[in-house]
C-alpha positions as CSV (number, residue, x, y, z in Angstrom):
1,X,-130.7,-117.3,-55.0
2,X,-128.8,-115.0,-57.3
3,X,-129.9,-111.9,-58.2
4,X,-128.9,-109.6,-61.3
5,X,-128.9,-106.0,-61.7
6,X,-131.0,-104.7,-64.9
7,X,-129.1,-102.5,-66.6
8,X,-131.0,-99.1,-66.9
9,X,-132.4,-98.9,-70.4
10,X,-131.5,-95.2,-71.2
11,X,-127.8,-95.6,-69.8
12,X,-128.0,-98.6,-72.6
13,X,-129.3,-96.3,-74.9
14,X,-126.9,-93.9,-74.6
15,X,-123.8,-95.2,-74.7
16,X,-125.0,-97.5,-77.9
17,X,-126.0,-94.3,-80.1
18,X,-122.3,-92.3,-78.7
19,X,-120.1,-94.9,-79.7
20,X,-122.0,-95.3,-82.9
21,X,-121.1,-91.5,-83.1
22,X,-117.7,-91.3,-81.3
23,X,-115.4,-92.5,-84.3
24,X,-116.9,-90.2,-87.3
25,X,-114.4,-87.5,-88.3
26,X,-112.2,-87.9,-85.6
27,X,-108.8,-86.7,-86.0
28,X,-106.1,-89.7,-84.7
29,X,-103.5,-87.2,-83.6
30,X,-105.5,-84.5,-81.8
31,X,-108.0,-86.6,-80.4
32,X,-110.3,-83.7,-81.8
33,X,-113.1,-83.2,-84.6
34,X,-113.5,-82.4,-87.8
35,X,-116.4,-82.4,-88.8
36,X,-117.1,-79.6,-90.8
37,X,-120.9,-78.9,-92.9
38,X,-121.2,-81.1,-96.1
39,X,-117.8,-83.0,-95.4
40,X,-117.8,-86.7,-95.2
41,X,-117.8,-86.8,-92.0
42,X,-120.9,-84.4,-91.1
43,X,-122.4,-86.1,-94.2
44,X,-122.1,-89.5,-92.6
45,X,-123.6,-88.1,-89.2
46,X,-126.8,-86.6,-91.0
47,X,-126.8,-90.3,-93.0
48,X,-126.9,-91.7,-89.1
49,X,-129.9,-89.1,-88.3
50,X,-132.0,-90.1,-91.2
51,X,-131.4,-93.6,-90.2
52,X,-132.5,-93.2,-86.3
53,X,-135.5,-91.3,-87.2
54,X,-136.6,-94.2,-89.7
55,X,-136.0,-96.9,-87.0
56,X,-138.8,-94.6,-84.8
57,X,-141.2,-94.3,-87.7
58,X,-140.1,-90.5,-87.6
59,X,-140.8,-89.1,-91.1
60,X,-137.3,-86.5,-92.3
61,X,-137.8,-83.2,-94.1
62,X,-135.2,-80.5,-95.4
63,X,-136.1,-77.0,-95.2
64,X,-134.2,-75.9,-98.1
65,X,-131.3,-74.4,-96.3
66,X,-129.6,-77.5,-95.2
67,X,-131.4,-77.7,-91.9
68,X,-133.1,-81.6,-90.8
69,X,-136.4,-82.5,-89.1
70,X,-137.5,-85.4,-87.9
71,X,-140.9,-85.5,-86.6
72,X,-142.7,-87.6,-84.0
73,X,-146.5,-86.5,-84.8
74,X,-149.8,-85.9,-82.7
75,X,-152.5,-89.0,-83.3
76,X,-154.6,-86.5,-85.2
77,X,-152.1,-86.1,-87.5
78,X,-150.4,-89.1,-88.1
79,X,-151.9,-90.4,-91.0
80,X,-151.6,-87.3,-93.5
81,X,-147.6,-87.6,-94.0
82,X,-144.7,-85.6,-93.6
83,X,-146.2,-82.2,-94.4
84,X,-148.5,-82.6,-91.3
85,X,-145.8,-84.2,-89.2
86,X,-144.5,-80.6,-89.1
87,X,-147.8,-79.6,-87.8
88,X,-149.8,-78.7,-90.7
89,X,-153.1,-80.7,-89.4
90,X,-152.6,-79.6,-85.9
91,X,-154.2,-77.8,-84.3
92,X,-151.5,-77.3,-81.6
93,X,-148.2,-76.0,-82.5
94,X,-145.1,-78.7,-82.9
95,X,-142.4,-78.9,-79.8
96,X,-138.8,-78.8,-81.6
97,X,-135.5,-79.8,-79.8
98,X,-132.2,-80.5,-81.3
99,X,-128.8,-78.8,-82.3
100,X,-126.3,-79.3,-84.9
101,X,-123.3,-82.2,-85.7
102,X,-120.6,-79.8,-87.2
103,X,-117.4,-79.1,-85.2
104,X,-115.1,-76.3,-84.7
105,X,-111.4,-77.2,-85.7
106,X,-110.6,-80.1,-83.9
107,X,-113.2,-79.4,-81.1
108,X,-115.0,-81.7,-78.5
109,X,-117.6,-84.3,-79.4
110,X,-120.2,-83.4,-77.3
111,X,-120.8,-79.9,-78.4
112,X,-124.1,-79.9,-80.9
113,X,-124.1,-83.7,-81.3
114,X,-125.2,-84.5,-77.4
115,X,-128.4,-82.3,-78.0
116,X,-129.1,-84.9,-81.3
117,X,-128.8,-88.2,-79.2
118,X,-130.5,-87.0,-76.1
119,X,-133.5,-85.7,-78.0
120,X,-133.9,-89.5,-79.9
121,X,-133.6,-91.0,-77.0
122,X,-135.9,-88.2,-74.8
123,X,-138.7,-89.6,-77.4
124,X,-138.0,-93.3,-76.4
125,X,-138.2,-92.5,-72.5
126,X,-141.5,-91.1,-73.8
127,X,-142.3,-93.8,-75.6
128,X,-141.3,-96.4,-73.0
129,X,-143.4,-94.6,-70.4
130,X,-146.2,-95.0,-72.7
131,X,-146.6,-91.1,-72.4
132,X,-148.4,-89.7,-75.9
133,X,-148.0,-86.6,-77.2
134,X,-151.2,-83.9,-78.4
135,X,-148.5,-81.9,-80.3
136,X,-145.9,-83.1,-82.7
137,X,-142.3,-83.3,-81.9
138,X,-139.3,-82.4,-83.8
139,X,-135.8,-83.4,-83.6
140,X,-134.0,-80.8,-85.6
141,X,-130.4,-81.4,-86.8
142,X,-129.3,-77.4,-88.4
143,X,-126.4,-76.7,-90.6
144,X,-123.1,-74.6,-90.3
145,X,-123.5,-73.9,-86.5
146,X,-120.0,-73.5,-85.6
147,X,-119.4,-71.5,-88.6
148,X,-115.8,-73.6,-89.3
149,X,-116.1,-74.2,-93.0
150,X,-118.1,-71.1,-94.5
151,X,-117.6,-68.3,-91.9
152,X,-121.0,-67.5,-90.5
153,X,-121.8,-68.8,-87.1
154,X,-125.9,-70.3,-87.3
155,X,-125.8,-70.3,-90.7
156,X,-128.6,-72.6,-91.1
157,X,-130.9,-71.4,-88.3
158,X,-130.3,-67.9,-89.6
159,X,-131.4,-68.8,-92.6
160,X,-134.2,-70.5,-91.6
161,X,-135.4,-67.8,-89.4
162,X,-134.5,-64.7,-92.0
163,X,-131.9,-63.5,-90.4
164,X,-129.1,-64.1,-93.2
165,X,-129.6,-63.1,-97.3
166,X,-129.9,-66.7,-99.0
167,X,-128.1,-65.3,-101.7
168,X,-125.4,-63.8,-100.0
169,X,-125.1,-66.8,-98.2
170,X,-124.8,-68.9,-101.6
171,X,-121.8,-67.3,-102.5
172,X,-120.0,-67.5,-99.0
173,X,-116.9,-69.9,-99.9
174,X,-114.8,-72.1,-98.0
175,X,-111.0,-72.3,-97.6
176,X,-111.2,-74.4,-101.2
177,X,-113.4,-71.4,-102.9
178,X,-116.0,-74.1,-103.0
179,X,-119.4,-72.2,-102.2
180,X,-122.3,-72.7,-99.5
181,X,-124.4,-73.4,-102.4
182,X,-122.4,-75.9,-103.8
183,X,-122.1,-77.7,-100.9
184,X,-126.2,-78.0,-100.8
185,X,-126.4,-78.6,-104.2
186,X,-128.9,-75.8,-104.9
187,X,-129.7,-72.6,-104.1
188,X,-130.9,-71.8,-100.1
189,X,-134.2,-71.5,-99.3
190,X,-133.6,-68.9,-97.2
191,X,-136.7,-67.5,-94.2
192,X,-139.7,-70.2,-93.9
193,X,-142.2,-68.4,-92.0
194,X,-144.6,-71.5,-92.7
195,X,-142.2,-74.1,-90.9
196,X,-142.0,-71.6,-88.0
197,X,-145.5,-70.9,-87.6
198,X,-146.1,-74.5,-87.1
199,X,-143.7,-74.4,-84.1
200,X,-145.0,-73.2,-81.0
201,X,-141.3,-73.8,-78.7
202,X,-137.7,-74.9,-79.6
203,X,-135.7,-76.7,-76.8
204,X,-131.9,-77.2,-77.2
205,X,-129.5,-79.2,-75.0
206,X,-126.6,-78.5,-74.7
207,X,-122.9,-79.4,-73.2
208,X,-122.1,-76.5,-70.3
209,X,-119.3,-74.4,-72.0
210,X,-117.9,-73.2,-68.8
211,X,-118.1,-74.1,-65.1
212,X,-121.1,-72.6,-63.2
213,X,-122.7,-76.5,-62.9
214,X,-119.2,-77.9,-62.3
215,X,-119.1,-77.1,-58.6
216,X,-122.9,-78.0,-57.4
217,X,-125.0,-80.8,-57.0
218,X,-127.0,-80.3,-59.9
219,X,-126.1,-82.1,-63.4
220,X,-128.6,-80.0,-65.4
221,X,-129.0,-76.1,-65.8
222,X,-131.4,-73.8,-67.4
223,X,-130.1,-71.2,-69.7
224,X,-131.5,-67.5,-68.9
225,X,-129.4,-65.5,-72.0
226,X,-126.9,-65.6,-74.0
227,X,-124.0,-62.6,-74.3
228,X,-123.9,-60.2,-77.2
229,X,-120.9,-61.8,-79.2
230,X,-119.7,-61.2,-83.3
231,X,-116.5,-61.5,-85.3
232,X,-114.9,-59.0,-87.2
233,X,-112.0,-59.2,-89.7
234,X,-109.0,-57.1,-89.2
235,X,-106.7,-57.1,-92.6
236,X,-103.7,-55.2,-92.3
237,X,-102.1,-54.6,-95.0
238,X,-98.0,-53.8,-95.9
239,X,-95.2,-54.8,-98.0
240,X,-93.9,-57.6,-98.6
241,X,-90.1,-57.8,-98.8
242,X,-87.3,-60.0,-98.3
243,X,-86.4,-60.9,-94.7
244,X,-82.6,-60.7,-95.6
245,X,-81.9,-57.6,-97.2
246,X,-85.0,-55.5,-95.6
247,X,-83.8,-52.9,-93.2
248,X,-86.0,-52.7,-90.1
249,X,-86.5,-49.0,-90.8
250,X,-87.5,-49.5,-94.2
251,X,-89.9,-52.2,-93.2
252,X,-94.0,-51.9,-93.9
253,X,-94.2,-55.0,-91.4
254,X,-98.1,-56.0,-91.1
255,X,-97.0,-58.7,-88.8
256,X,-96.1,-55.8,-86.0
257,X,-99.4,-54.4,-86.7
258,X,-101.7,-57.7,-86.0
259,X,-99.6,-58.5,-83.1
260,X,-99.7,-55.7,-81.1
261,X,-104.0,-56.0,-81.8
262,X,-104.1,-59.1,-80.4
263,X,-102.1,-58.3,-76.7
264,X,-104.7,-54.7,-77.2
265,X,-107.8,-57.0,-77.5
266,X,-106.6,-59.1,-74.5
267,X,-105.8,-55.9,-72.6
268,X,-109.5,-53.9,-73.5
269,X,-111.3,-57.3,-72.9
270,X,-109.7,-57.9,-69.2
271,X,-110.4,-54.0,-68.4
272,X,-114.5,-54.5,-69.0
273,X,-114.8,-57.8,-68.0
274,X,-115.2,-59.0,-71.2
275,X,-114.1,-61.4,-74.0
276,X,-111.8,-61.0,-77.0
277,X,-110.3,-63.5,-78.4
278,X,-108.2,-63.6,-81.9
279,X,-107.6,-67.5,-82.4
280,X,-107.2,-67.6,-86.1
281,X,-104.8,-65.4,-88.1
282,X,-104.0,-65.7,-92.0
283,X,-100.2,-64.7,-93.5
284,X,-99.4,-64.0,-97.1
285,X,-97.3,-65.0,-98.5
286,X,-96.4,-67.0,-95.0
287,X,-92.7,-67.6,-95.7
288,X,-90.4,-68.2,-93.5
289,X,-88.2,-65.6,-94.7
290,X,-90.2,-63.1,-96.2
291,X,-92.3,-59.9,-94.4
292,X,-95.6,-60.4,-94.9
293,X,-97.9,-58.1,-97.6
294,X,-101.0,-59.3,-95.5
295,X,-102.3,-60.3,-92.1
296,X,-105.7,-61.2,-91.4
297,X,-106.5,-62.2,-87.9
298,X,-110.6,-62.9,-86.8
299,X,-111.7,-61.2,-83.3
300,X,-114.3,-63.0,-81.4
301,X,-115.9,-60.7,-79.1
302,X,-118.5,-61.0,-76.5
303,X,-119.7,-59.2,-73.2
304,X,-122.8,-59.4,-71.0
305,X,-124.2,-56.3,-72.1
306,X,-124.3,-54.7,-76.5
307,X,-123.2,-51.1,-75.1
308,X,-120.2,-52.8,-73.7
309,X,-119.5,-54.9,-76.6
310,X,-119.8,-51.9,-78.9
311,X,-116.8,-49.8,-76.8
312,X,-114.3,-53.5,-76.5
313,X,-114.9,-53.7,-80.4
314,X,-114.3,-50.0,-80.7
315,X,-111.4,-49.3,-78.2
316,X,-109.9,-52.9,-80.2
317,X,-109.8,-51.1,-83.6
318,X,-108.9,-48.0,-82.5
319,X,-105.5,-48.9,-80.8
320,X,-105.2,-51.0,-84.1
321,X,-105.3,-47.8,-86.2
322,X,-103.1,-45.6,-84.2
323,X,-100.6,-48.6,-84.5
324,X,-100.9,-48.7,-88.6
325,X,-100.4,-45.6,-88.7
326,X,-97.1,-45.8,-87.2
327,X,-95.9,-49.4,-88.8
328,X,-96.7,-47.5,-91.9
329,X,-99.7,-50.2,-92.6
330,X,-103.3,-50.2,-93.7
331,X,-106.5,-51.6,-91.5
332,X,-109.8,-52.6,-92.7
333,X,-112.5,-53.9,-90.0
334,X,-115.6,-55.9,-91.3
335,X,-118.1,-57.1,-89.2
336,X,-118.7,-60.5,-90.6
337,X,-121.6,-61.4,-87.9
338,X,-123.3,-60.1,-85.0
339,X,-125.3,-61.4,-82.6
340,X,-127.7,-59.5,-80.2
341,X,-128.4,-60.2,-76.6
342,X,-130.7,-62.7,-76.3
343,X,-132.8,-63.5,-73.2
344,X,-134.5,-66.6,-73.7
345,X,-138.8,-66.5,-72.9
346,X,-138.7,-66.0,-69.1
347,X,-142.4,-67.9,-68.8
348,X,-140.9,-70.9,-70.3
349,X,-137.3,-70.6,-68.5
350,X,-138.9,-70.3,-65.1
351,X,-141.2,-73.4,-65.6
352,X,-138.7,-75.7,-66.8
353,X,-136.6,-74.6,-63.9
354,X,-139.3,-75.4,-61.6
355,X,-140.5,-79.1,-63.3
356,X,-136.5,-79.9,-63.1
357,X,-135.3,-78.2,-60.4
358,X,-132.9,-76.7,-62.2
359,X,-130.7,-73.5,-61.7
360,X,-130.2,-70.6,-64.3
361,X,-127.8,-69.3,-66.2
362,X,-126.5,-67.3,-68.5
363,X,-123.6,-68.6,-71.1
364,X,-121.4,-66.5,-73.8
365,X,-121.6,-68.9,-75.8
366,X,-123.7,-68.4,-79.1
367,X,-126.4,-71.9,-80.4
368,X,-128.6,-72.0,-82.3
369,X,-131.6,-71.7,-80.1
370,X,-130.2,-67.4,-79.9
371,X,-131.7,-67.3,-83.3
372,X,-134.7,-69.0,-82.9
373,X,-135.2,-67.3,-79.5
374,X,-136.6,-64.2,-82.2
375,X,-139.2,-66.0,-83.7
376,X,-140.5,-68.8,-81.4
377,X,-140.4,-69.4,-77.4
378,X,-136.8,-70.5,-76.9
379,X,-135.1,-72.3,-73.9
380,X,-131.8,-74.2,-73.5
381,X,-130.6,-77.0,-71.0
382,X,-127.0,-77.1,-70.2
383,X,-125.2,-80.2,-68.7
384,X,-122.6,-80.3,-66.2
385,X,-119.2,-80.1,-67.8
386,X,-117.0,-81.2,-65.4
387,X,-113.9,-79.4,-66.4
388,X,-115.9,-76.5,-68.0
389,X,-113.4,-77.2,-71.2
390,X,-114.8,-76.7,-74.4
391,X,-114.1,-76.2,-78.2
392,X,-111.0,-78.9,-77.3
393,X,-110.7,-82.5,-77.4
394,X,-111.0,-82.3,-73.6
395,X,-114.5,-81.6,-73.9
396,X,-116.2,-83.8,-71.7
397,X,-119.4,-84.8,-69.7
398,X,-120.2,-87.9,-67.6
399,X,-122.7,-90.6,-68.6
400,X,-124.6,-90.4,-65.3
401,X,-124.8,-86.5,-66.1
402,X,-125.7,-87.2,-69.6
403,X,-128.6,-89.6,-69.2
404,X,-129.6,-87.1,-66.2
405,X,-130.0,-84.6,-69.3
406,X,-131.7,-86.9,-71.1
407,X,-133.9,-87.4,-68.1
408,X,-134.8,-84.0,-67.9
409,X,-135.1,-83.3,-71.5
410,X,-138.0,-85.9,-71.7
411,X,-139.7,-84.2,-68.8
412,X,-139.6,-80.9,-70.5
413,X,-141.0,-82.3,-73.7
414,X,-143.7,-83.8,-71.6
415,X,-144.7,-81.1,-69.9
416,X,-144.8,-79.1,-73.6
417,X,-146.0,-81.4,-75.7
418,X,-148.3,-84.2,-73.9
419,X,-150.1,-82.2,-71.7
């Protein structure tokens, strides 16, 4: 008597919808991403997301700014189309989960989409248990997370929740001086207090982006708060001049000026236990044999508490200035976003912990879910990254640890939403 081994159906599950995912705007050389918002590629992932909510009878809408929804609705509210699949029948407040498809420049593929797949396939483990739900359920795909192509980290979620000017935000422009705006194709919508009144709790999963899970037995985390982080733009401006016939004395050298900035942020960061990190830098003219007329260099900065972040940001630009001043250079800082502390709702962090047996965290890392942490409930679930790598092609995480996060994601949303 032989006997064979059913294949669990979620493990199936899983590894059909990433591999249907796994080839779209991957670059060949870097093994990376690109997948950037309103590109082909992140095009061709929200084409994939409309497609997989239609196979589950899930009803799509657009909230003006870019942002997707597909919604799984209550019985009582199934039958009065898309308007009340957002929960405008209900009596009880929608359950949202999701996260975003874009990518940083030539990140990981499991940062933003894994939160996508594991919350279609959290509503089939549902589904399959035969488990119903008294409060809608949305899958949420938002816009611009990574900030890669117009600048803005959250862009869509910010939007969505009023936290960004729609109109500023139409005229934000990418390296092609095409504008957000364009790339919608209208206007954005900017805050929709009605959408978020209809939600009553927003659950994002999420890849670890460090290594606090990488050492114990658990797969799954709970987040407890997320750092205080922004960028600012430092230009520094010179002269530009021939490289040949320069003197070194004569020289106006903005170059001199951005460099020693980025070994100061390094060195203010590591004295507060802090982060600062200036990863992309912009030359003019950028010839080989020319001194620059401009720098421009990004700083990322982030620490566990604002006060902190406030003196690393300040300390940074003012070792920057003292330095113009000698190289003969100009500075401008602009703050081009800031994000507060966030501590996710401690009611809802503590029960998830408790239904999954979780352990909590805290990430520097900003998602989406910081955003909408101000206007709804918010909680996050991190899996296990085995290497703690992220932003990088290395990015990785198990299947066994991703169907575990599956797993648990379907738990929380049954505990919220069919109870």
């Amino acid at each position: 008597m032989s006997h064979h081994r059913t294949e669990d159906p979620l493990g199936a599950g899983f590894r059909e919808l990433w591999d249907q995912l796994a080839p779209v705007g991957r670059d060949p050389d870097s093994g990376g991403y690109l997948r950037y918002a309103f590109t082909p590629a992140e095009r061709e992932l929200r084409n994939w997301f409309a497609a997989q909510a239609k196979r589950r009878g899930m009803p799509v809408t657009d909230d003006g700014n870019g942002n997707l929804f597909a919604w799984w609705a209550a019985p009582d509210t199934a039958d009065d189309g898309p308007a009340a699949e957002a929960g405008t029948a209900a009596t009880a407040r929608a359950v949202l989960t999701g996260s975003h498809f874009d990518s940083v420049p030539h990140g990981g593929g499991y940062d933003g989409p894994l939160g996508i797949v594991s919350a279609f396939l959290a509503i089939d483990e549902l589904r399959r248990a035969g488990t119903v739900p008294v409060r809608p359920i949305g899958v949420a795909a938002f816009v611009e997370e990574e900030g890669a192509r117009f600048g803005v980290p959250c862009l869509g979620s910010r939007l969505l929740a009023g936290a960004f000017d729609p109109d500023r935000a139409a005229e934000l422009r990418d390296a092609d001086r095409v504008s957000f705006a364009e790339a919608l194709g209208a206007r954005p919508a900017g805050a929709r207090p009605d959408l978020l009144a209809r939600v009553g709790a927003y659950l994002e999963l999420h890849v670890e982006q460090g290594r606090a899970l990488a050492g114990g037995a658990a797969p799954v985390g709970v987040a407890s708060a997320i750092w205080p982080h922004g960028r600012w733009r430092f230009e520094f401006d010179g002269e530009a001049n021939h490289a040949g016939t320069t003197r070194m004395a004569d020289r106006r050298d903005p170059m001199l000026t951005y460099a020693f900035t980025v070994l100061a942020a390094n060195k203010e960061a590591r004295l507060r236990g802090a982060h600062a990190t200036i990863g992309r830098v912009r030359v003019e003219p950028n010839a080989t044999n020319a001194v620059p007329g401009r720098v421009t260099g990004w700083l990322d900065a982030r620490a566990a508490e604002p006060a902190v972040l406030d003196e690393l940001v300040e300390a940074v630009r003012a070792k920057a200035a003292d330095r113009a001043r000698r190289d003969g250079t100009g500075l401008t800082v602009v703050a081009e976003s800031t994000s507060p502390l966030v501590a996710f709702d401690d009611d809802l962090g503590a029960r998830l912990a408790r239904l999954l047996g979780a352990p909590v965290l805290p990430t520097a890392a900003g998602h989406d879910a910081g955003v909408l942490a101000g206007q709804v409930p918010t909680a996050m679930l991190f899996v296990r990254n085995p290497t703690g790598v992220s932003h990088s092609p290395a990015e990785h995480a198990t299947e066994a640890d991703c169907v575990a996060g599956v797993r648990a994601l379907a738990g929380a949303l049954a505990e919220l939403a069919c109870r």
